[in-house]
C-alpha positions as CSV (number, residue, x, y, z in Angstrom):
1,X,-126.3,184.8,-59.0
2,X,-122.8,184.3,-60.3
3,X,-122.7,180.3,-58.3
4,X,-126.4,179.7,-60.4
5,X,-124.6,181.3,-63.5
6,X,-121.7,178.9,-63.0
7,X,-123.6,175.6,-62.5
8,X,-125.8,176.6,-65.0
9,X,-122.5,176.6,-67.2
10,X,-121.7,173.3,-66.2
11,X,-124.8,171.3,-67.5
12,X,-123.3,171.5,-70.9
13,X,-120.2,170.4,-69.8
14,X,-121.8,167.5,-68.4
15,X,-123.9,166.7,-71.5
16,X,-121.2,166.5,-73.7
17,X,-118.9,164.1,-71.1
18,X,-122.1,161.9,-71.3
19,X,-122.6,162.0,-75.1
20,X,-118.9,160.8,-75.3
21,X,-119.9,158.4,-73.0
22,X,-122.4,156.7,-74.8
23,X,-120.7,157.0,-78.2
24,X,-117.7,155.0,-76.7
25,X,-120.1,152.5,-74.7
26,X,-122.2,152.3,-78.3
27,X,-118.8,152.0,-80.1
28,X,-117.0,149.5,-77.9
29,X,-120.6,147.3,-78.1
30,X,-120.6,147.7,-82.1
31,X,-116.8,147.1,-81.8
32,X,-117.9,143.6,-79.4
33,X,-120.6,142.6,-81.7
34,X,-118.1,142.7,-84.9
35,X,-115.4,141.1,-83.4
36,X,-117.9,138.2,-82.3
37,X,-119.9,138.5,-85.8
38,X,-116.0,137.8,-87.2
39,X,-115.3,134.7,-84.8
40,X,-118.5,133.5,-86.0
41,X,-117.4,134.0,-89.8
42,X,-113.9,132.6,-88.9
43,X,-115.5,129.4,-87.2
44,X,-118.1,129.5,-90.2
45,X,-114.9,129.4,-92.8
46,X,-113.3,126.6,-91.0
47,X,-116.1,124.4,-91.0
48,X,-117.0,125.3,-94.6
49,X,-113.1,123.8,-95.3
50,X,-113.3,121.2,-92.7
51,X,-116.9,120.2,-95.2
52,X,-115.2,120.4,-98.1
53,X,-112.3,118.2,-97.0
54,X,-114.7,115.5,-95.6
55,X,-116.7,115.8,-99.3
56,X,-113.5,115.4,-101.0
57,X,-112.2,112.4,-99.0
58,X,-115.8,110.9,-99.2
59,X,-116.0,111.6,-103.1
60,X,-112.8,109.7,-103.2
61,X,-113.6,107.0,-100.7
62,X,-116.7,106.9,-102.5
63,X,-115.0,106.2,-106.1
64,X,-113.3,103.5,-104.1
65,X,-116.2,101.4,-103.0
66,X,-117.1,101.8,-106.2
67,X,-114.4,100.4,-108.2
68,X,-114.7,97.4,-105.3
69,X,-118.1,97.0,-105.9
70,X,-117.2,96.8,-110.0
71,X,-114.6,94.4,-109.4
72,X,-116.7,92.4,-106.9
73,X,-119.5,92.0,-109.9
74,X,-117.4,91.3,-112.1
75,X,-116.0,88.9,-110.1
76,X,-119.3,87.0,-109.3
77,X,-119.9,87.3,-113.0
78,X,-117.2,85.0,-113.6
79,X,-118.4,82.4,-110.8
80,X,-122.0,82.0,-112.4
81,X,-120.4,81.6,-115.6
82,X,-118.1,79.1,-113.9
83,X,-121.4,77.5,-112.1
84,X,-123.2,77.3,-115.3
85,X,-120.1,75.6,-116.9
86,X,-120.0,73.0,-114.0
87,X,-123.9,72.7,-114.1
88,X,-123.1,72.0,-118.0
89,X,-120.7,69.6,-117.9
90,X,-122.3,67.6,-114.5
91,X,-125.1,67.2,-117.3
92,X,-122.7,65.4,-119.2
93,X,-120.1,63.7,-116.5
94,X,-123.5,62.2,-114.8
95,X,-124.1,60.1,-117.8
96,X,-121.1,58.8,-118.4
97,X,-120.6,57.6,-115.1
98,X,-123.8,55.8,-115.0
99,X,-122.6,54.2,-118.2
100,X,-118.8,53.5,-116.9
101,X,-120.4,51.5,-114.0
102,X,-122.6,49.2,-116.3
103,X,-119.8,48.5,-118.0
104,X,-117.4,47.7,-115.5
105,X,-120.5,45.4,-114.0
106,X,-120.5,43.9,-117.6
107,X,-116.8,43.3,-117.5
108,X,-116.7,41.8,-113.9
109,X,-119.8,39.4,-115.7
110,X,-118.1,38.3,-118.0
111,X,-114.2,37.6,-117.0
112,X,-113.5,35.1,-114.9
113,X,-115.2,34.9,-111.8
114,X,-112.1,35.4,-108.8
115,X,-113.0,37.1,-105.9
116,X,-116.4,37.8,-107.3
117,X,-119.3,38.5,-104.6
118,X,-116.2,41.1,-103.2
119,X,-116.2,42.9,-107.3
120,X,-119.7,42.3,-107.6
121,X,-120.5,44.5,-104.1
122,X,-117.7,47.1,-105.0
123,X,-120.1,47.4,-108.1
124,X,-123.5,48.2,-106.2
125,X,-121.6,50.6,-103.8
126,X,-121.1,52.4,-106.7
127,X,-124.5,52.5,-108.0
128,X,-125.4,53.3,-104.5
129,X,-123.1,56.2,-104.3
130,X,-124.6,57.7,-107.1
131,X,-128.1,57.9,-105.4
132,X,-126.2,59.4,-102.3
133,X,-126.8,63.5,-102.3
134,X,-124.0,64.1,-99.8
135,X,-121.2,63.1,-102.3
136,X,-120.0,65.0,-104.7
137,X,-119.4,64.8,-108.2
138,X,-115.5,64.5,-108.3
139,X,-115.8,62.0,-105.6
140,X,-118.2,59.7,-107.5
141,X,-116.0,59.8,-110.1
142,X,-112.9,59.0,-107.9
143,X,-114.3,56.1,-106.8
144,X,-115.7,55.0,-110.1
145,X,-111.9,55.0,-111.4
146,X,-110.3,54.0,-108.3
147,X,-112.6,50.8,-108.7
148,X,-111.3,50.5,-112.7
149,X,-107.8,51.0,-111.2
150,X,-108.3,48.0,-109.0
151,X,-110.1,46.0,-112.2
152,X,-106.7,47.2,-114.3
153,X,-104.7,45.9,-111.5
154,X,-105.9,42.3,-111.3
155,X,-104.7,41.6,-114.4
156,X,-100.8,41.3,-113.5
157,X,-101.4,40.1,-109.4
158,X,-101.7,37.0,-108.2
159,X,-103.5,36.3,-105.2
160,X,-104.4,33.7,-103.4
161,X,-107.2,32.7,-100.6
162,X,-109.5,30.2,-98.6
163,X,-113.0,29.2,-99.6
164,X,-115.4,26.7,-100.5
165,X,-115.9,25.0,-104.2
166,X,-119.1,23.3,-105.2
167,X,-117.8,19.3,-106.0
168,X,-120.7,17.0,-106.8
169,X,-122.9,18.1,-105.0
170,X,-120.7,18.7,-101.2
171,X,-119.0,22.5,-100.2
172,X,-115.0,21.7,-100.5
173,X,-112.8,23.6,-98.7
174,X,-110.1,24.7,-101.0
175,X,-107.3,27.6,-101.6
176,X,-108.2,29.5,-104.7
177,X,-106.2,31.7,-106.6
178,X,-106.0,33.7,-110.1
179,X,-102.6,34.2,-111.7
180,X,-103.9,37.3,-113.2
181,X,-106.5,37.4,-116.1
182,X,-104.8,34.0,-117.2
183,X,-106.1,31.3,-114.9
184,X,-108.6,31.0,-112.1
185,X,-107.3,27.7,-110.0
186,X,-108.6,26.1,-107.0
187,X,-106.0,23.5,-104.9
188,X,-107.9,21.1,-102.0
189,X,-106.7,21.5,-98.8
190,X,-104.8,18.1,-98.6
191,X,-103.4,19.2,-101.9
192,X,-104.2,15.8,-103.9
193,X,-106.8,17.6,-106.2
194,X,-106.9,20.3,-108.2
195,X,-109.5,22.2,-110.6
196,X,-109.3,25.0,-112.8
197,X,-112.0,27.6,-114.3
198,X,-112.9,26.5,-118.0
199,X,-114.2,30.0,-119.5
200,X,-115.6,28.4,-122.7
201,X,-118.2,25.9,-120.4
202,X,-118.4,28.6,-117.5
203,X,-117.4,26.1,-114.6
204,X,-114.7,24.6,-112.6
205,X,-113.1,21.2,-114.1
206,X,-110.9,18.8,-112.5
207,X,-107.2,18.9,-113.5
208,X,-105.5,15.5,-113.6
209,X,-102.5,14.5,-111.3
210,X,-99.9,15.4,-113.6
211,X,-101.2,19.5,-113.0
212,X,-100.9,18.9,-108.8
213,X,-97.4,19.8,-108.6
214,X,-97.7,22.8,-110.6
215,X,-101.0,24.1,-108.8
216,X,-98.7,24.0,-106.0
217,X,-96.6,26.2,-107.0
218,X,-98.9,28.4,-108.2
219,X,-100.5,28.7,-104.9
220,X,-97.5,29.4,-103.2
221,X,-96.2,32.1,-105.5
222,X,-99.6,33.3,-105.1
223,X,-99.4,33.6,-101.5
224,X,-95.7,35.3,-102.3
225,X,-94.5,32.0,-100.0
226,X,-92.3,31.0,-103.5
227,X,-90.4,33.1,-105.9
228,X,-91.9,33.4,-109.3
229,X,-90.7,30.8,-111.3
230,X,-92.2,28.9,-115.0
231,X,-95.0,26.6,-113.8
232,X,-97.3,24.3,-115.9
233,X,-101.2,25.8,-116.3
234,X,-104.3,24.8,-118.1
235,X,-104.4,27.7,-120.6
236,X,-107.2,27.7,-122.9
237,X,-105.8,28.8,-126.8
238,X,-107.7,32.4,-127.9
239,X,-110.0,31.8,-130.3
240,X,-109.8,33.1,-134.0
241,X,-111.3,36.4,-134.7
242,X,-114.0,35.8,-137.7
């Protein structure tokens, strides 16, 4: 009776051990699930910062682009002003070289006729320039002044070169040459004759002997086969302004 009485003692003994038990297990689980709820938090925090550093950088990245982009319209603002400016004054420039090139065609008409069919084709590839879509505006109008520049430049050369005058009726060979704007000559190949461009009749005229020696000369210093020197020409006198 007294070993029942004794185990029957124990049982509470027991209970209470197990109780603890489960208080400690139940604490260090609460205790677990905290500490994990609290790494969760703490990971939770450092994204929340690591999201707020990536909106602040992409606010400011963000202000960037668009300050570019603000510049950039601005910029392109400028161009199209600068296109319609250009579109403006091609409106203008076209013109005006279509009218340069008559008149340099009228001026090449008009003065004396050296080295004409070469002026005369320098002229159409001009007018055929300006029906050519490949070449630009700045380049038409290079080549429209280089070919004034060479006009411009005629006037204080002398050149001198083969071909064939017209002579009742038969193709003469001859030399020709133009002592700039002032005389258009033509010297026969044997040298015994010698014509010269009469503006006001518009045709060649035959010089008499007493000219030979100096159409020499000219044709030489033309030729740069003679140093420039006073010769004798046929010079026509201006006529009087009315």
């Amino acid at each position: 009776m007294f070993a029942g009485s004794a185990a029957h003692a124990a049982d509470p003994l027991v209970s209470s051990q197990d109780v603890e038990k489960n208080i400690n297990d139940s604490a260090a689980a609460s205790q677990a699930k905290i500490d994990k709820i609290s790494d969760q938090t703490n990971d939770l925090i450092a994204d929340y910062r690591t999201t707020v550093a990536q909106t602040n950088n992409l606010k400011i990245y963000n202000d960037h682009i668009a300050k570019l982009i603000e510049s950039q319209q601005k910029e392109m603002a400028g161009y199209n002003k600068q296109i319609a400016n250009i579109t403006k004054t091609q409106e203008g420039v076209v013109p005006l070289m279509y009218k340069m090139i008559d008149s340099l065609a009228e001026f090449v008409k008009l003065d004396i006729p050296f080295k004409e069919e070469e002026r005369t084709k320098r002229i159409q590839k001009l007018r055929d320039m300006m029906e050519d879509s490949s070449i630009s505006t700045s380049e038409r109008y290079r080549q429209i002044m280089d070919a004034y520049q060479i006009e411009l430049e005629y006037g204080s050369k002398s050149e001198a070169w083969q071909g064939v005058l017209p002579v009742d009726g038969k193709q003469l060979s001859v030399d020709f040459a133009h002592i700039g704007r002032v005389a258009f000559i033509a010297l026969s190949l044997d040298q015994q004759n010698a014509w010269f461009w009469n503006r006001e009749k518009k045709d060649w005229e035959k010089l008499g002997d007493n000219y030979i020696t100096s159409i020499r000369q000219a044709v030489k210093m033309a030729r740069n086969q003679a140093a420039p020197d006073l010769i004798k020409l046929p010079i026509e006198a201006p006529e009087s302004a009315e």
